[in-house]
MIROVO-661978 format. One record per residue: x, y, z of N, C-alpha, C, O, CB in turn. Coordinates in steps of 0.2 Angstrom, whole numbers, plus 5000, padded with zeros to 4 digits. Atoms other than C-alpha are relative to their C-alpha. Glycine has a CB too. Layout:
<fibas>
XYZXYZXYZXYZXYZ...
</fibas>
This chain:
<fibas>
499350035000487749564905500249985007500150025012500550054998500050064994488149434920500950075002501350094998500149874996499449974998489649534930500449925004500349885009499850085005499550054997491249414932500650024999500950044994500049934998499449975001492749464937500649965005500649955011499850075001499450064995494349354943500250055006500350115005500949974996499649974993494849374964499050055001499150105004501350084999500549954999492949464965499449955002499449904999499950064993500550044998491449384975499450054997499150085002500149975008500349955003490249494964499449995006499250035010499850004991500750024996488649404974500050065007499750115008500149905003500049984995489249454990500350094999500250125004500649965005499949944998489849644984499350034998499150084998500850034997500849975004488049654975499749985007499850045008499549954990500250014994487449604992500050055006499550065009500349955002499849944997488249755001499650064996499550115000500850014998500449955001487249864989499549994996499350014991500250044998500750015000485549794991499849954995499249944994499750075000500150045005485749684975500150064995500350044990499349964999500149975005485649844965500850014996501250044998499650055001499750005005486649834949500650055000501250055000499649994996499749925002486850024945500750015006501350025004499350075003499649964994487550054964500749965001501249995004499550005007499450054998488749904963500750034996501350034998499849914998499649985005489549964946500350065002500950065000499650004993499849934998489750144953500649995005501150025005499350055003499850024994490550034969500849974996501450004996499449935005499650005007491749954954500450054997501150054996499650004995499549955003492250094947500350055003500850075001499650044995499749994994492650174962500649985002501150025003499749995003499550054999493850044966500450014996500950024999499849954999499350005003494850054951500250064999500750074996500049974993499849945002494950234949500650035007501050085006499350045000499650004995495650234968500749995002501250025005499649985004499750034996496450104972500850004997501250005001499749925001499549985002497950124960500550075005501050065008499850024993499949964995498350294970500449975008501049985011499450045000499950034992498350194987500649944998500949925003499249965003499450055002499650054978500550064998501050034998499749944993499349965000500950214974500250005005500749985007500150064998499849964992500650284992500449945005500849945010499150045006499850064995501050094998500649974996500849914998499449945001499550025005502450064985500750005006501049955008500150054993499350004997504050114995499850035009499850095012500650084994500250004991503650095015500650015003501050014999499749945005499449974997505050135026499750015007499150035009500350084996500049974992505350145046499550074999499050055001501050035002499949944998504950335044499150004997498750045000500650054997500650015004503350295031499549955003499049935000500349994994500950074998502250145042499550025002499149995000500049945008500549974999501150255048499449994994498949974992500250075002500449975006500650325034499649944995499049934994500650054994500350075003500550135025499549985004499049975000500549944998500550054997499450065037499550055000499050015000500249975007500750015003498050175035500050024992499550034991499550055003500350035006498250165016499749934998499349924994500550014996500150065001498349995018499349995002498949974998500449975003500650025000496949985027499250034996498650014995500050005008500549995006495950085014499849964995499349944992500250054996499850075005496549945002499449955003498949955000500849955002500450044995495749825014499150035001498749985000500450015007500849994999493949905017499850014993499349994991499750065005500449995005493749964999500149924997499549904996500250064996500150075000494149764995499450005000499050004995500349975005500750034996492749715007499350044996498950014993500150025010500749995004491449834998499949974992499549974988499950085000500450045009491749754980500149905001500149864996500850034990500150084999491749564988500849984997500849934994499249944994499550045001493749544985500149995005500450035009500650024997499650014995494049444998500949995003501249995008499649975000499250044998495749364995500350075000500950054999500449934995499749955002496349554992500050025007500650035010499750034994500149984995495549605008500549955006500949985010499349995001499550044994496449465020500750014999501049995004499949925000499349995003498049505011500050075003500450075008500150004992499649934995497949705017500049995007500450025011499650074998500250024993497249635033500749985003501050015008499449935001499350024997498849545036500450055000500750065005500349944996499549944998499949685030499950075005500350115008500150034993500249954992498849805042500349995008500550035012499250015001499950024996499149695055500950015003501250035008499649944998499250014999501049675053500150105000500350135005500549954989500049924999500949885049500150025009500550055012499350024997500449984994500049885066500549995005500550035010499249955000499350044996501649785075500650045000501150055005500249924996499249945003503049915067500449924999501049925002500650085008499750035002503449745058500250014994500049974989499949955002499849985007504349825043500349964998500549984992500350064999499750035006505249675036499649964999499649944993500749975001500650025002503549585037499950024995499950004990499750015002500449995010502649695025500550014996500350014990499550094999499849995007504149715015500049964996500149964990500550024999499850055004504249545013499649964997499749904994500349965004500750025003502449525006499850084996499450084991499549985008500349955003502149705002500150014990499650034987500550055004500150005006502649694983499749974996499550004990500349994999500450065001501749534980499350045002498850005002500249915005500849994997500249614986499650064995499150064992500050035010500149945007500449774975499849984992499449994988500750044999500250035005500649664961499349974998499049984993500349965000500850065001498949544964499550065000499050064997499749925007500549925000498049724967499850014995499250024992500350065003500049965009498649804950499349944997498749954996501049984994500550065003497849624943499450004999499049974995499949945004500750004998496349654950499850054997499450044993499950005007500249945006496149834944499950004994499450034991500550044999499850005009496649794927499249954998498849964993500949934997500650065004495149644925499550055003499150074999499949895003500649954997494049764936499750044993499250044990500450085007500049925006494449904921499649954996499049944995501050044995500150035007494349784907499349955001499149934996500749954998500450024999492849704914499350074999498750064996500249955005500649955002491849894915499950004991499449994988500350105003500049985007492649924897499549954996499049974993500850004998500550075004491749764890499350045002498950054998500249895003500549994996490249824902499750054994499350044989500450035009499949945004490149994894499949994992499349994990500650035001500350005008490249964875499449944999499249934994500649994994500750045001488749814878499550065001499050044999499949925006500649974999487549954883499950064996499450094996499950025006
</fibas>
């Protein structure tokens, strides 16, 4: 079964592990099992709470980069970056929109194993 999945450069994240299939799918499932968690801990940021977001965020951001999301990745990049400044009305003013296209991502991730799984 050909792996496609919308916002996901499969090529380049199967590239990251060596081409092999198995290791990429495990890299996948990883991803969606995680990254939900890391989208609560970054839900409500606050003055008192940037620390903390900016390295969630930037977990967002590298686990991205190992499944080829790139546009997901330049998105936490930017909010790390603004994190990284203590510009809190920056990320707030992107931070929602970002949670959202994430979930997105999760969901077709899921729904793309789930199909994955009952073909085998």
């Amino acid at each position: 079964m050909e792996i496609k999945i919308p916002g996901v450069d499969v090529q380049a994240g199967l590239d990251l592990c060596d081409g092999e299939t198995d290791i990429y799918l495990r890299v996948l499932r990883a991803f969606a099992s995680a990254i939900p968690d890391a989208l609560e801990k970054i839900r409500n940021v606050s003055a008192e709470t940037l620390r903390d977001y900016l390295v969630n965020v930037h977990g967002v951001k590298s686990t991205s980069a190992s499944i080829g999301a790139e546009e997901t990745r330049k998105e936490a990049m930017q909010l790390e970056t603004l994190a990284k400044a203590g510009d809190l009305a920056g990320v707030l003013a992107q931070n929602e929109a970002f949670i959202k296209q994430t979930a997105v991502l999760v969901d077709s991730i899921r729904g793309f194993l789930e199909k994955y799984d009952a073909g085998q």
